[in-house]
C-alpha positions as a LaTeX table, in Angstrom:
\begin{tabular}{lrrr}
\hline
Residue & $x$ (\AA) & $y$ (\AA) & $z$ (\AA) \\
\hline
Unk1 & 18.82 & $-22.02$ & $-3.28$ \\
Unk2 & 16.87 & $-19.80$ & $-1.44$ \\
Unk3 & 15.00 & $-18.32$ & $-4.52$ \\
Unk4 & 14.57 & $-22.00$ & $-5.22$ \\
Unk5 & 12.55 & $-22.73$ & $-2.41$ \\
Unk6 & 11.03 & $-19.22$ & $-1.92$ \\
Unk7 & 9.52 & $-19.59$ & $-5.53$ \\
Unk8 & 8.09 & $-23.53$ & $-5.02$ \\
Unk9 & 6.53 & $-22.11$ & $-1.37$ \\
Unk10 & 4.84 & $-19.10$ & $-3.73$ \\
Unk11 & 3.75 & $-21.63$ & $-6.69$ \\
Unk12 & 2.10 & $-24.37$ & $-3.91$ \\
Unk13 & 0.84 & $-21.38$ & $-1.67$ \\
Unk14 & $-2.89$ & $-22.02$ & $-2.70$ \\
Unk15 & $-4.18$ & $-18.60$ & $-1.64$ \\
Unk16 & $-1.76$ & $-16.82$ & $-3.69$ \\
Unk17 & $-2.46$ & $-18.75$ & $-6.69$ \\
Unk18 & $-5.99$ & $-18.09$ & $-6.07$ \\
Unk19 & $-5.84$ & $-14.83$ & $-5.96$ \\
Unk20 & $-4.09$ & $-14.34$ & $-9.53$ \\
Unk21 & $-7.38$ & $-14.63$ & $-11.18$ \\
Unk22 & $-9.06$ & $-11.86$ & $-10.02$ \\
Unk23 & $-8.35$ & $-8.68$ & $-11.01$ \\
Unk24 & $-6.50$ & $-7.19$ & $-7.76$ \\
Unk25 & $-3.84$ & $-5.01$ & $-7.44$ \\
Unk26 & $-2.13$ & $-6.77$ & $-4.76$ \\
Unk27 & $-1.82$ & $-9.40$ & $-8.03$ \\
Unk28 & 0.76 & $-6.46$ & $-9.57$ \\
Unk29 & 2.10 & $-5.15$ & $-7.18$ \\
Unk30 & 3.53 & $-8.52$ & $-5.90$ \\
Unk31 & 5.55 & $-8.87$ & $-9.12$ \\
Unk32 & 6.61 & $-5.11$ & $-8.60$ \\
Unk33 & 7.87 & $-4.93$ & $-5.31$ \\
Unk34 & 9.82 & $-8.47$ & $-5.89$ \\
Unk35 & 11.29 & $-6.48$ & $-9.54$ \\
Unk36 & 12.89 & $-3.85$ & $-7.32$ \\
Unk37 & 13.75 & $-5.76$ & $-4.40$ \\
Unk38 & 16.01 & $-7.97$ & $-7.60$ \\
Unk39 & 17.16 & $-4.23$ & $-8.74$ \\
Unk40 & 18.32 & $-3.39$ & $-5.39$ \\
Unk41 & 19.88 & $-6.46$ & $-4.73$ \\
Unk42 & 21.88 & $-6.46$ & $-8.21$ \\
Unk43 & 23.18 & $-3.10$ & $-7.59$ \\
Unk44 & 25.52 & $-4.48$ & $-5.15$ \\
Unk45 & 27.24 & $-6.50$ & $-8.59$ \\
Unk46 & 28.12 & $-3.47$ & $-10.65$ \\
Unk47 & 26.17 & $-1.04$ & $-13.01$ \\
Unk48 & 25.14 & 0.57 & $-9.34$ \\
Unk49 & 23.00 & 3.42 & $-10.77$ \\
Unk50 & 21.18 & 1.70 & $-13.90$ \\
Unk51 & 19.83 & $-0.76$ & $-11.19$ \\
Unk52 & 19.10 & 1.88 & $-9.03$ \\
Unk53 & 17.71 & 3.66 & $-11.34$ \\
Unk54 & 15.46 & 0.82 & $-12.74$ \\
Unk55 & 14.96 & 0.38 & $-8.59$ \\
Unk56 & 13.29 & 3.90 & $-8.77$ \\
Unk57 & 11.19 & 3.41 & $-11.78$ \\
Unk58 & 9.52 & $-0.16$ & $-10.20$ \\
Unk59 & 8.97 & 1.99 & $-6.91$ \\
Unk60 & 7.23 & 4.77 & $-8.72$ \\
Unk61 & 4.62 & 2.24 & $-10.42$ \\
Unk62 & 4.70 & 0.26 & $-7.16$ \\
Unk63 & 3.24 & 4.04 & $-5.38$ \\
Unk64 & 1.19 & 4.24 & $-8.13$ \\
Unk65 & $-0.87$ & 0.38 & $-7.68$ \\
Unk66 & $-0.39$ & 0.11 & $-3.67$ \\
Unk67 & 0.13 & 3.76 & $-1.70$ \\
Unk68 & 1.93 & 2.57 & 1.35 \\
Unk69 & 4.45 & 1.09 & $-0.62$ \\
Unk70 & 5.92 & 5.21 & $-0.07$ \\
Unk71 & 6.92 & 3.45 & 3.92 \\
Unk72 & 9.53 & 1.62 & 1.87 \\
Unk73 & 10.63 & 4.61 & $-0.16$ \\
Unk74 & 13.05 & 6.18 & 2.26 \\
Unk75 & 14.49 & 2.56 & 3.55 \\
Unk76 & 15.56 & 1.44 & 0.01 \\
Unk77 & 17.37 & 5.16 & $-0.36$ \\
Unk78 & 18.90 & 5.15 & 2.75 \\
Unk79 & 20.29 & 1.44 & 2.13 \\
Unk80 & 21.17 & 2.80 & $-1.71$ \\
Unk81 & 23.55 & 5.83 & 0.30 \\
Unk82 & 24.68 & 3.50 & 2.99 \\
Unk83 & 25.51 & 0.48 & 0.80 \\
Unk84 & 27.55 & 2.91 & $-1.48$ \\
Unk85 & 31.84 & 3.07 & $-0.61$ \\
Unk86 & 32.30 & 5.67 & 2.33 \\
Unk87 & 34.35 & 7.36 & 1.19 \\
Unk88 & 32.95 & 7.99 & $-2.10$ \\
Unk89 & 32.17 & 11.62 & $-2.61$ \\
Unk90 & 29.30 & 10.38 & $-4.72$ \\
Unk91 & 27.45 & 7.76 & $-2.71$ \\
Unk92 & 23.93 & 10.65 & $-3.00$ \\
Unk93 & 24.02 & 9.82 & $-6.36$ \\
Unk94 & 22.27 & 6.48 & $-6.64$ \\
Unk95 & 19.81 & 7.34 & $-4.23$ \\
Unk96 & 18.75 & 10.82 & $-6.19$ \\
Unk97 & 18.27 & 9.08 & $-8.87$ \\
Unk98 & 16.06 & 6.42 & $-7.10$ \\
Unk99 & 14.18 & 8.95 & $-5.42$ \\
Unk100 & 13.83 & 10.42 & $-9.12$ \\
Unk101 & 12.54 & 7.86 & $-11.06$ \\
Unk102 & 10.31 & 7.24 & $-8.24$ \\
Unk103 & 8.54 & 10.14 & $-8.50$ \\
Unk104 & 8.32 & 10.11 & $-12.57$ \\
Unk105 & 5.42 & 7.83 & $-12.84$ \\
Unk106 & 3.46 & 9.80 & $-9.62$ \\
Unk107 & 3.53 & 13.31 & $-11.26$ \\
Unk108 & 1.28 & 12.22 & $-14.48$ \\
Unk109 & $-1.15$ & 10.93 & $-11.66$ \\
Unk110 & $-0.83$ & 13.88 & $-9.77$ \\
Unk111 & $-1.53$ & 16.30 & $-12.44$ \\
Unk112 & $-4.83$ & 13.92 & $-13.64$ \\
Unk113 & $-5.94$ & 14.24 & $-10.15$ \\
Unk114 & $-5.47$ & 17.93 & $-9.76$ \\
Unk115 & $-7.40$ & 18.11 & $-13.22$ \\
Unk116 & $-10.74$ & 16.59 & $-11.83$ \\
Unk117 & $-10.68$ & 17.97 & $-8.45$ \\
Unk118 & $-9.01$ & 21.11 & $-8.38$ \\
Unk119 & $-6.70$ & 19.75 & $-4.99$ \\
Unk120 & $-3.06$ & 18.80 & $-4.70$ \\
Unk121 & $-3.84$ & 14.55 & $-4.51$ \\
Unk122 & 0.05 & 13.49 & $-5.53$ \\
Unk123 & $-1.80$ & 9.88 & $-6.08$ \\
Unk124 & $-4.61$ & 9.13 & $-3.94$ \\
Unk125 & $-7.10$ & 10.47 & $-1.17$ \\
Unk126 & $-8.54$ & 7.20 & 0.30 \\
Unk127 & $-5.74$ & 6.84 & 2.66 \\
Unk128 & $-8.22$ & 8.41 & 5.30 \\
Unk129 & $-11.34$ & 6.36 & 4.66 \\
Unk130 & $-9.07$ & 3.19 & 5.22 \\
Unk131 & $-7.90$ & 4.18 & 8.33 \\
Unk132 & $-10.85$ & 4.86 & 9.62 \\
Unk133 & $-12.91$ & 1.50 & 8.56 \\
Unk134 & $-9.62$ & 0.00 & 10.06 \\
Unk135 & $-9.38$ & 1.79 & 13.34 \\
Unk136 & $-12.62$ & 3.57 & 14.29 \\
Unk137 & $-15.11$ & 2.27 & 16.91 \\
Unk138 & $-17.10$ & 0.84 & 14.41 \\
Unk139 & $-14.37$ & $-1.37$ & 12.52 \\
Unk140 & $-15.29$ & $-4.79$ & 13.04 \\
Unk141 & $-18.65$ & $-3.96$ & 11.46 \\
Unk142 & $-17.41$ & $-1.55$ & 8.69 \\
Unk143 & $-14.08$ & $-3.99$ & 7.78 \\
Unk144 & $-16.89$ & $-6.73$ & 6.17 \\
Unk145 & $-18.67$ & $-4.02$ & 4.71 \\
Unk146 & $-19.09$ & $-4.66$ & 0.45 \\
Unk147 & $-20.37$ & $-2.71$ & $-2.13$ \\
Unk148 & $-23.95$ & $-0.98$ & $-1.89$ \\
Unk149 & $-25.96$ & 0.87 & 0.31 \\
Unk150 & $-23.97$ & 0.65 & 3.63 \\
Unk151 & $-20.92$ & 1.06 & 1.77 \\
Unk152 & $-21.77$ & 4.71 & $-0.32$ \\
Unk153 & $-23.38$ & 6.08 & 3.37 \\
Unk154 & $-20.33$ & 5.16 & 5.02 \\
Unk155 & $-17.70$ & 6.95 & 2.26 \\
Unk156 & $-20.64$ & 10.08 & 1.79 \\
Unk157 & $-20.56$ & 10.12 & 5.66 \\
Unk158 & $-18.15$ & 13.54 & 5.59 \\
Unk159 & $-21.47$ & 15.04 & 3.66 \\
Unk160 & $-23.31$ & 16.17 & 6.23 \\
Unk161 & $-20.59$ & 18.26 & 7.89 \\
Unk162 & $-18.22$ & 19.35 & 4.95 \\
Unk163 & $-20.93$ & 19.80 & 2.12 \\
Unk164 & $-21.47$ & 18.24 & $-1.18$ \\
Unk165 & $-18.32$ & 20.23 & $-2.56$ \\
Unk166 & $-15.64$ & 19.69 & $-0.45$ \\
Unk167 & $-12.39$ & 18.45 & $-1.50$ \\
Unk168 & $-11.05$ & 15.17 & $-1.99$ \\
Unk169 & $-8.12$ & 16.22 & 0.88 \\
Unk170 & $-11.25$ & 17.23 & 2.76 \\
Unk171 & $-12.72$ & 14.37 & 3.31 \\
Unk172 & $-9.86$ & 12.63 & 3.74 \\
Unk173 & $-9.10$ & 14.62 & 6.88 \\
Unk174 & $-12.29$ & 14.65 & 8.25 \\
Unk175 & $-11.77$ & 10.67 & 8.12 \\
Unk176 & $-8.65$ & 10.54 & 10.06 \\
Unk177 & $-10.37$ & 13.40 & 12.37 \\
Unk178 & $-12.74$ & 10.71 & 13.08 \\
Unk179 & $-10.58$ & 7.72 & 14.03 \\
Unk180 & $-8.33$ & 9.35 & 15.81 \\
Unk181 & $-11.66$ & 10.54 & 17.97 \\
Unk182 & $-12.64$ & 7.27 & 18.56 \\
Unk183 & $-9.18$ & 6.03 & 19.15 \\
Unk184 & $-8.41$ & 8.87 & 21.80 \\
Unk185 & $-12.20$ & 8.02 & 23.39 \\
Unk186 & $-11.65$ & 4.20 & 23.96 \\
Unk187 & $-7.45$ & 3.86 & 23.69 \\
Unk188 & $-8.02$ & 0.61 & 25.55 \\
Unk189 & $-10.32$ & $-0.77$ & 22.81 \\
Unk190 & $-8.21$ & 0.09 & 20.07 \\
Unk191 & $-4.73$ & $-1.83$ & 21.41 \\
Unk192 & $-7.27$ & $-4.79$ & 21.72 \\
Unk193 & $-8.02$ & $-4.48$ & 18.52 \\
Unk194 & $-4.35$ & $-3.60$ & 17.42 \\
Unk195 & $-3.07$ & $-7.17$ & 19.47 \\
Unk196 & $-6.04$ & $-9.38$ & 17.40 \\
Unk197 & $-4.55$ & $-8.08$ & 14.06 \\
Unk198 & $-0.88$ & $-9.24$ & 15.15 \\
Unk199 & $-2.35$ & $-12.54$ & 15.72 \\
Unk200 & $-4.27$ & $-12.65$ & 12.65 \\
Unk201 & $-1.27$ & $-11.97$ & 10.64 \\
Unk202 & 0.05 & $-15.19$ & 12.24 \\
Unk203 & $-3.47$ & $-17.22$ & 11.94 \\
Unk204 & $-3.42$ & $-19.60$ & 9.59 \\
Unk205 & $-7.02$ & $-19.07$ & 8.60 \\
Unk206 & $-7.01$ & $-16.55$ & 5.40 \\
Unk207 & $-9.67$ & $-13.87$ & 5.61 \\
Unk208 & $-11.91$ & $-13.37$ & 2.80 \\
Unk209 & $-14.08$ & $-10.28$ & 2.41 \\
Unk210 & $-15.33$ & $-10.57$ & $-1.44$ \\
Unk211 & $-14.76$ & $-14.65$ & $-1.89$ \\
Unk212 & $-14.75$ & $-17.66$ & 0.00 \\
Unk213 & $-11.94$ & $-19.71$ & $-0.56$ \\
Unk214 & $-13.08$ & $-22.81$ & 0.94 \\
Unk215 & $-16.39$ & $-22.77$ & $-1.53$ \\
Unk216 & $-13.83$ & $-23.20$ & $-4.88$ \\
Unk217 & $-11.69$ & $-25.33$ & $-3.16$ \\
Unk218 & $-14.91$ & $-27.41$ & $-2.37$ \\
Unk219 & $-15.44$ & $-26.89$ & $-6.53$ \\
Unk220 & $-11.90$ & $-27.34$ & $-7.74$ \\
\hline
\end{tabular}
């Protein structure tokens, strides 16, 4: 019943259907992370390590399309070992393997990266950037910022201190250097900014940085 309902609320939520056309990731990795929450749940009904280790696989492509999906990585182990009979000397088992065909799609990725740039990337280095256009003094400007001119100055922005050459880890440091500046400088600031994100998640307006969902709905 509750799948039921769960899956009308997802086919008459109009912002997710929306979305669906556009060539996002968020699209896949939707379907993903729903395929291994299913595997997860289905190991509890027998065949405990083929669904965990189908669990694994979906996790690997899900760290592959959407980074921080990794946060989720140690919970679904640690419920795999925990879920498993106490006093079963192999309860480790499902979670290795989990943790193992997690990690099977990332190494191809990690190898392609170390290819082009010649630094240890296990799948990408924009983690940095993000947190700082989410978190530095600057955000609410550099949060509605699109493709162009502002855009490339902000990413080349490491440049003028690291050099032309530096690596991809590089500049990903120098971006969390740079938050965490700002952060430490106004701490005040950046809880204000932490508390209007809480209540955005909440809002029931949906933010659009690329497309305005109101003009096609005017069209539709």
């Amino acid at each position: 019943t509750a799948a039921v309902i769960a899956g009308f609320a997802g086919a008459l939520y109009g912002p997710l259907v929306f979305y669906e056309t556009d060539l996002l990731r968020e699209v896949l990795v939707i379907f993903l992370v729903l395929a291994l929450l299913l595997c997860l749940l289905r190991s509890e009904d027998g065949g405990r390590l083929r669904w965990a280790a189908a669990a694994g696989f979906l996790m690997g492509l899900s760290l592959i399309v959407r980074e921080n999906t990794f946060l989720f990585l140690p919970v679904a182990a640690a419920w795999l070992f925990f879920r498993a009979e106490r006093r079963s000397k192999n309860r480790w088992l499902a979670p290795a393997l989990f943790v193992l065909l997690a990690m099977l799609p990332v190494v191809p990725v990690t190898i392609q990266n170390y290819l082009n740039s010649g630094a240890f990337v296990p799948i990408s280095s924009q983690g940095g950037m993000n947190f700082f256009i989410g978190n530095s003094a600057d955000s609410e400007r550099l949060t509605g910022l699109q493709p162009g001119l502002a855009w490339d100055r902000m990413a080349k922005a490491p440049q003028a201190e690291l050099g032309e050459n530096a690596s991809p880890n590089a500049y990903n440091a120098w971006f969390f250097r740079r938050a965490f500046r700002d952060i430490a400088a106004a701490p005040g600031a950046w809880m204000k900014k932490l508390v209007k994100k809480a209540w955005l998640v909440f809002d029931a307006e949906e933010i659009e940085p690329t497309n305005d969902l109101h003009l096609y709905r005017g069209e539709s």
